[in-house]
N, C-alpha and C positions, 0 to 999 in steps of 0.2 A: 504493500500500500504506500501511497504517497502520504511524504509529511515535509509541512513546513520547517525552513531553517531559519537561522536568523543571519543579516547580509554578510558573504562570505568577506573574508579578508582581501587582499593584494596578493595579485599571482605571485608563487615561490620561485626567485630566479632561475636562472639555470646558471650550473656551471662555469667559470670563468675558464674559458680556453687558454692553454700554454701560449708562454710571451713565443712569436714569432721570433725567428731567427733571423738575422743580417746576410742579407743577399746583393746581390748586385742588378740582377736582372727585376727590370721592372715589374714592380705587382699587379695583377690583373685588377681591372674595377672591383670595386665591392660592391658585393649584391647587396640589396636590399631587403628581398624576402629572407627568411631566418624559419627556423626550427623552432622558435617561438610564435608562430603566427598558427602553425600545423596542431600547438597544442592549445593554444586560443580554440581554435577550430575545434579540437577534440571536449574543449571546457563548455562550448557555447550548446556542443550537441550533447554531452554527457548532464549537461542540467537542466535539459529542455525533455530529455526522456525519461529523467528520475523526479520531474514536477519539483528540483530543484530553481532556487533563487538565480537565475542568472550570473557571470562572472562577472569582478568587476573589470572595468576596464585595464588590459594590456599596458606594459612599456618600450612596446616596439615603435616604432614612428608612426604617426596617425597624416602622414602625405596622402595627396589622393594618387589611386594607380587605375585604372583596369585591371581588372582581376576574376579570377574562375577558383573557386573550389569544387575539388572531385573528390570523389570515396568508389574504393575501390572494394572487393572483398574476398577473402578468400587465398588460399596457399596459390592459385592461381590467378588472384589480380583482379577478378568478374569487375567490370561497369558497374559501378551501385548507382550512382549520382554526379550530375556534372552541369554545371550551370555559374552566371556568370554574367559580368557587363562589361561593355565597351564603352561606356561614359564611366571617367576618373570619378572614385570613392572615396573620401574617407576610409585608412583602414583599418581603425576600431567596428564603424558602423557596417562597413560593408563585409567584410567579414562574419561578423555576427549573423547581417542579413543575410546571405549567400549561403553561410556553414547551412543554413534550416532551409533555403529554397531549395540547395542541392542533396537535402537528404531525403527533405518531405516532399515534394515538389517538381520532382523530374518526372514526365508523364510517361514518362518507358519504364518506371518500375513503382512498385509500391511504394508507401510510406515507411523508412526507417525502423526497425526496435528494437529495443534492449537488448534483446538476445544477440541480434549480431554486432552490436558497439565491439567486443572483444575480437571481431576478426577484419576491423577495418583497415584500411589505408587514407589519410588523409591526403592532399596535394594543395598546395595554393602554389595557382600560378599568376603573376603581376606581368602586365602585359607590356609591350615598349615600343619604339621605331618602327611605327606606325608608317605606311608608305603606298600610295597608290600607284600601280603598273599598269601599262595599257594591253600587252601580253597576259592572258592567264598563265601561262606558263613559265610566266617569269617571278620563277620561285624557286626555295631546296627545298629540299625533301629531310626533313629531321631540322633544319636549321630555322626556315618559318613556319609559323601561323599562316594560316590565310582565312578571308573574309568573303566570301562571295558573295555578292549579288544578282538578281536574275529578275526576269518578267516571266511566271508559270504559263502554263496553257490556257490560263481564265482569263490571262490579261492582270494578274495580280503581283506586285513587287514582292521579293520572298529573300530572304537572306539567311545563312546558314556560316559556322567557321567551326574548323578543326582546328586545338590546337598544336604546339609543334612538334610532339610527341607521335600523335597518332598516324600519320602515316608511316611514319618508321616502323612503327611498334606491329603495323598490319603489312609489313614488305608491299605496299602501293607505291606505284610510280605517280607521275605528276597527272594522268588522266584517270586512270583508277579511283583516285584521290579528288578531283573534280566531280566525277559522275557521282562515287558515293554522297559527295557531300549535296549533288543536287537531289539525289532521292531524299537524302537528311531534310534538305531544307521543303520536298511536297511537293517534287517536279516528277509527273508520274508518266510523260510520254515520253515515245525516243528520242532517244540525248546523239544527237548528232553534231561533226564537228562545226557546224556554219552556227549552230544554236551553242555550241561553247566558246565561238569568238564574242558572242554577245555579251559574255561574262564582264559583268565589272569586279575588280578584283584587288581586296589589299593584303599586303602582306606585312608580318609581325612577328616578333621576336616575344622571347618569356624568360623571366627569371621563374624558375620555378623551386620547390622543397617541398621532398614527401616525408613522412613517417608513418612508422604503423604505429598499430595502439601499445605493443608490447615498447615502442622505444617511450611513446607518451606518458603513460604506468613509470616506467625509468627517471624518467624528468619528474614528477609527480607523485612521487615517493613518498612525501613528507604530508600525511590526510591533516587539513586545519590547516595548512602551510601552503596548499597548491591554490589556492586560486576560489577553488570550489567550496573546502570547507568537509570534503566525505573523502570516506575510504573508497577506490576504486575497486570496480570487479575484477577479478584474475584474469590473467592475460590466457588464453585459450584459441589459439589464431587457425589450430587444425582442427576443430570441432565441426 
């Protein structure tokens, strides 16, 4: 049964990572998304399914980005949820909003519960360099995002985007990866190439960070000290 808390404390840090060491070669940008944001994600759905009090707010940086979070599940990874915006958020609020649209809310699978919190996969991915091509095909394959836009068979504007993961992850090539994503976005007649020059088409970059629930559990060790205020359920990721 559910029961009221009283408001949980301030998320418990993570870890302080070992001092870098002195190099000569230049360091690559620093990302932005963090392993902190994965377990936000995991605090926002973990107290929305136990009719716990909400977390309070994060100390990661609240810039706005574009941004998707996705849940995965399973020793093999299943699609649980994925969803997401393309106008810059806040990334206290949109996060929060996002972790519950993409767990409750993706209309290709049911609604989220308890029972599988312990075999999840979080992802947040922050979206970047944003770029319109007049080529569909001027893209990589692992390296962007893309955006497509189209006109359906009704005469209706329709848009659809994979992000920069997924074609990799499905060995698609660059049309492969267009066609799915027109079926994606409710284009039901044949996709021919004169109908794929039509494509408007941007393409995009992602910072992204995954974690499962067993590394979340790990950070979140400390019940009264995490964020949330309870003891978590056992990590059970092969159930």
């Amino acid at each position: 049964p559910r029961s009221a808390t009283s408001p949980p404390p301030s998320p418990y840090p993570l870890t302080s990572p070992p001092p870098a060491t002195r190099s000569s070669a230049p360091s690559p940008p620093k990302m932005v998304v963090s392993a902190e944001m994965c377990c936000f994600c995991f605090d926002v759905l973990y107290c929305h399914l136990y009719g716990y009090q909400p977390p309070r707010s994060p100390r990661f940086t609240n810039d706005p980005y574009p941004l998707f979070v996705t849940w995965k599940i399973g020793r093999e990874k299943r699609l649980r949820g994925c969803i997401g915006t393309f106008s810059a958020m806040n990334l206290h609020s949109g996060l929060r909003e996002y972790t519950l649209t993409s767990a409750l809310k993706d209309s290709r699978f049911p609604p989220m519960t308890r029972d599988e919190l312990p075999r999840l996969f979080c992802s947040v991915s922050l979206l970047t360099n944003f770029e319109d091509v007049c080529d569909y095909l001027d893209w990589e394959v692992g390296v962007h995002g893309i955006r497509i836009e189209f006109i359906n068979e009704k005469g209706s504007k329709r848009t659809a985007t994979y992000l920069p993961e997924v074609a990799k992850e499905q060995g698609w090539d660059h049309i492969q990866t267009i066609d799915s994503l027109l079926r994606k976005g409710g284009y039901k007649a044949p996709i021919t190439n004169d109908f794929r020059k039509t494509i408007k088409l941007t393409r995009y970059r992602s910072e992204k960070m995954t974690m499962s629930y067993a590394e979340y559990v790990a950070h979140r060790q400390h019940p009264f000290q995490n964020g949330i205020g309870h003891t978590l359920p056992p990590y059970n990721h092969y159930s």
